[in-house]
C-alpha positions in Angstrom: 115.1 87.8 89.3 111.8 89.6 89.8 111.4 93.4 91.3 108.5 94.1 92.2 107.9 97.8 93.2 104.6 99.7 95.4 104.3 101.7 91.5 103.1 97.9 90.2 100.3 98.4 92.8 96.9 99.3 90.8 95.2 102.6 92.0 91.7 103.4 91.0 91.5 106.7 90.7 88.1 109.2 90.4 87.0 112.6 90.5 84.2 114.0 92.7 81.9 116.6 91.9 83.8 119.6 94.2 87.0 118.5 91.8 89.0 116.8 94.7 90.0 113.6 93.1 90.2 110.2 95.0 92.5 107.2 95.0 91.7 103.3 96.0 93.6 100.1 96.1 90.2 97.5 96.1 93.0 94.8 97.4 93.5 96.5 100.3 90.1 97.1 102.0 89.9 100.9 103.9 93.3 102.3 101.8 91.4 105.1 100.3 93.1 108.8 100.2 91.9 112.2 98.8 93.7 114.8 96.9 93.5 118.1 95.5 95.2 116.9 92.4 95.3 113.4 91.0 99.0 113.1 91.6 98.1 114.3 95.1 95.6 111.4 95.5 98.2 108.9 94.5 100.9 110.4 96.3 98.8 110.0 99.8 97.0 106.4 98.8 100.0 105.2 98.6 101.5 106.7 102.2 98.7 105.4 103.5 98.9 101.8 101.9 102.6 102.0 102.8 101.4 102.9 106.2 99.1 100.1 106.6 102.1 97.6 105.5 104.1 99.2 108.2 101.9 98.5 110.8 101.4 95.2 110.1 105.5 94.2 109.9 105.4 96.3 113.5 102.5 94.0 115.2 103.8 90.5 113.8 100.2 90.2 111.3 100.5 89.3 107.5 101.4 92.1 104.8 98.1 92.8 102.7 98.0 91.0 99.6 99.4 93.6 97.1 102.4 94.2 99.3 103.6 90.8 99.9 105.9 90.3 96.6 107.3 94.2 97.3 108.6 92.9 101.3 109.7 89.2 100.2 112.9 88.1 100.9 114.5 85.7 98.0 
């Protein structure tokens, strides 16, 4: 058997100039989120990717990409 868990997600992570860090998942076009730390960047790109799977479930459309292993059923 196979778990796959939203951690197994990659996040690409970066630092702007002011020192606010950002977070992106590039498979998921839009999820971006900043943060005052970089665990705080994490923390809210991945509420916001979780967010955006969410919605989807609710509204009947497909589960992006990186989320479609972590909501199958076996």
């Amino acid at each position: 058997m196979e778990v796959v868990s939203v951690e197994s997600i990659p996040i690409v992570l970066g630092q702007e100039e002011d020192g606010r860090w950002w977070a992106d998942i590039d498979s998921m076009p839009g999820v971006m989120a900043y943060g005052d730390t970089r665990a705080a960047a994490i923390a809210n790109v991945r509420a916001l990717a979780l967010r955006v799977a969410a919605d989807c479930i609710d509204h009947g459309e497909e589960v992006p990409e990186p989320f479609a292993k972590v909501f199958s059923v076996a």
